[in-house]
C-alpha positions as CSV (number, residue, x, y, z in Angstrom):
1,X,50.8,-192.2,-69.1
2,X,53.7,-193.9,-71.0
3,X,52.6,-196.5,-74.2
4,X,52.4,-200.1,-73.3
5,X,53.1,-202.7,-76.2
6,X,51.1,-205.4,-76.1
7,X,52.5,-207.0,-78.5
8,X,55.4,-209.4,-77.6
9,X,59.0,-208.6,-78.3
10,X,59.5,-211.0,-81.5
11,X,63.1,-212.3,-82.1
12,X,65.2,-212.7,-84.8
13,X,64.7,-216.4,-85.3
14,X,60.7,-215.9,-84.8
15,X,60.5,-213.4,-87.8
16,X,62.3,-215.4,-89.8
17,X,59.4,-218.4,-89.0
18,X,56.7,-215.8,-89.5
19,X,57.8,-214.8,-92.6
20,X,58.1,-217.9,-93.8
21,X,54.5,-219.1,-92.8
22,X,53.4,-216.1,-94.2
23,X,55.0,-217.3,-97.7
24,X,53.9,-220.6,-97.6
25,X,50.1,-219.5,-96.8
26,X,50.4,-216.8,-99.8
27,X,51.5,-219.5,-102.4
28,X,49.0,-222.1,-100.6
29,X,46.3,-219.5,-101.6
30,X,47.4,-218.8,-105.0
31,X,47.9,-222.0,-105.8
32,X,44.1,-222.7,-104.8
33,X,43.2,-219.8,-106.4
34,X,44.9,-221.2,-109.6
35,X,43.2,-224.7,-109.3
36,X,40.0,-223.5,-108.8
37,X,40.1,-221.0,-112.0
38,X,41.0,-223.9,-114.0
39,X,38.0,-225.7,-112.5
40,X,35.9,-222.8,-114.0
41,X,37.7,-222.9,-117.3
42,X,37.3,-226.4,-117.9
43,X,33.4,-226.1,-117.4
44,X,32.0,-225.2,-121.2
45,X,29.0,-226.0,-122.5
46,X,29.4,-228.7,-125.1
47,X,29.6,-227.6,-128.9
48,X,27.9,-231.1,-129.4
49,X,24.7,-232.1,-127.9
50,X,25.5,-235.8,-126.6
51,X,24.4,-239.0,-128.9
52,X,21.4,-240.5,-127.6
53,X,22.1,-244.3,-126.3
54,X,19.0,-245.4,-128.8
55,X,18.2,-243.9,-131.9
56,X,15.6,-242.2,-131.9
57,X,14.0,-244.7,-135.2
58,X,14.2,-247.1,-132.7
59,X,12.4,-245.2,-129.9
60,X,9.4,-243.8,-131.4
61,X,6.1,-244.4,-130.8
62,X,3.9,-246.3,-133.5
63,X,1.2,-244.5,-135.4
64,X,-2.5,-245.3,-135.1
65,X,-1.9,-247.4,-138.4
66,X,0.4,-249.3,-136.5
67,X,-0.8,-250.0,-133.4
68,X,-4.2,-251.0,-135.1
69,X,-2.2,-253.4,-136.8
70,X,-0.6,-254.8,-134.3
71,X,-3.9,-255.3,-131.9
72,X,-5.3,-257.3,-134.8
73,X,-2.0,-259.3,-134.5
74,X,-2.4,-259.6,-131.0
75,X,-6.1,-260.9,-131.5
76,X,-5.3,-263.4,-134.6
77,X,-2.6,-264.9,-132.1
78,X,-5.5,-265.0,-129.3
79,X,-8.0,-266.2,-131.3
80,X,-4.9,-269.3,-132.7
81,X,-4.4,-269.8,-129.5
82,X,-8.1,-270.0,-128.6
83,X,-9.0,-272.2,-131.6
84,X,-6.0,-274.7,-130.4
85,X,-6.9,-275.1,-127.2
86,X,-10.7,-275.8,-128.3
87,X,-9.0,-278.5,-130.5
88,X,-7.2,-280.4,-127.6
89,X,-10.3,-280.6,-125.7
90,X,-12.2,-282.0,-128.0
91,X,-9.0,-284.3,-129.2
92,X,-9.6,-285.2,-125.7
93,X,-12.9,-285.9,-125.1
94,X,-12.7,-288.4,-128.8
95,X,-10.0,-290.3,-126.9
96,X,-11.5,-290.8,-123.9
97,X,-14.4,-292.1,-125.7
98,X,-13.1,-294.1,-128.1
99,X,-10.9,-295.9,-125.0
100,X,-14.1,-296.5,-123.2
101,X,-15.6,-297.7,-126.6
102,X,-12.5,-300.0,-127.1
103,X,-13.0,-301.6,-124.0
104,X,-16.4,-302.4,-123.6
105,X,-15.9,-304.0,-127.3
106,X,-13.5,-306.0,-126.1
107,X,-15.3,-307.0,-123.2
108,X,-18.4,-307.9,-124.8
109,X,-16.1,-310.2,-127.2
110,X,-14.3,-312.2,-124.6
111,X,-17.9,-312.4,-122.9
112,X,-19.8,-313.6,-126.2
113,X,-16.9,-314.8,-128.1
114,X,-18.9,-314.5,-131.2
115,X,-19.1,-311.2,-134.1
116,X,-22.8,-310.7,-133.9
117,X,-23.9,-307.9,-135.9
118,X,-24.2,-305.2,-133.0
119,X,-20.7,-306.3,-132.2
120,X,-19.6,-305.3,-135.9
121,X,-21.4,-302.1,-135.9
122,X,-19.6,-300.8,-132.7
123,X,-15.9,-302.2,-134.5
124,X,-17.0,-299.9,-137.6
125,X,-18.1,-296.7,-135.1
126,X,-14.9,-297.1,-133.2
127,X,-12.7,-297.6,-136.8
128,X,-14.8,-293.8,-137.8
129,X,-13.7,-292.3,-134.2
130,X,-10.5,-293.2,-135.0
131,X,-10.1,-291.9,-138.3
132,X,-11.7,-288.4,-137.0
133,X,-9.1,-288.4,-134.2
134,X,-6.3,-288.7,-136.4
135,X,-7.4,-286.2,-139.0
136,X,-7.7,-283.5,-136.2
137,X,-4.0,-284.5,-134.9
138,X,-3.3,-283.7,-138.6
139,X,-4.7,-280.8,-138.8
140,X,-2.9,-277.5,-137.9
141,X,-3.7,-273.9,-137.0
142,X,-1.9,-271.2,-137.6
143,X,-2.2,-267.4,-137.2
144,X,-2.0,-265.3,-140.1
């Protein structure tokens, strides 16, 4: 039995095509080959460990000392807080009491139109109200 080629009879102008596809796929891969070696060769550990963002002074954790100290700040600023509000209210209340005080007096005057002694007494009550009420809105707390 005589060989059969398979292979199909390649011309000139076809080998010269081959040949060059062949060249351009070799110095395709070796120019992969090269960028990807550099890849690897650019890829070394640091010398330097990287600078945290916040220093570490600045990012630690108080001591028991500390954070002791700074709960009783937190409480002496609760307890101002506390004290102040307490204050207000009774402010308050002394207000609205000496208004209603105020205005009965002045109703029991326009009604009478005399100073009797009861009507004297409730002036000098209403003068001491006062005088309490403005000493509180003097007075100031403040945390330690």
């Amino acid at each position: 039995m005589p060989f059969v080629s398979l292979r199909a009879h390649v011309s000139a102008r076809n080998r010269k095509r081959l040949g060059l596809v062949s060249i351009v796929a070799l110095f395709s891969a070796v120019i992969a080959a090269t960028v990807t070696l550099a890849g690897f060769a650019q890829q070394q550990p640091p010398t330097q460990a990287p600078k945290p963002l916040i220093l570490p002074i600045a990012n630690r954790v108080p001591d028991a000392n500390e954070q002791m100290m700074m709960h009783e700040q937190n409480a002496h600023v609760r307890n101002f807080n506390a004290a102040n509000a307490e204050r207000l209210k009774q402010m308050m209340q002394a207000t609205d009491m000496l208004e209603t005080m105020a205005i009965a007096l002045k109703a029991e005057v326009d009604k009478s139109g005399d100073m009797s002694q009861n009507t004297l007494n409730k002036a000098d009550t209403i003068e001491k109200l006062a005088r309490i009420v403005k000493d509180r809105m003097k007075l100031t707390v403040a945390p330690k």
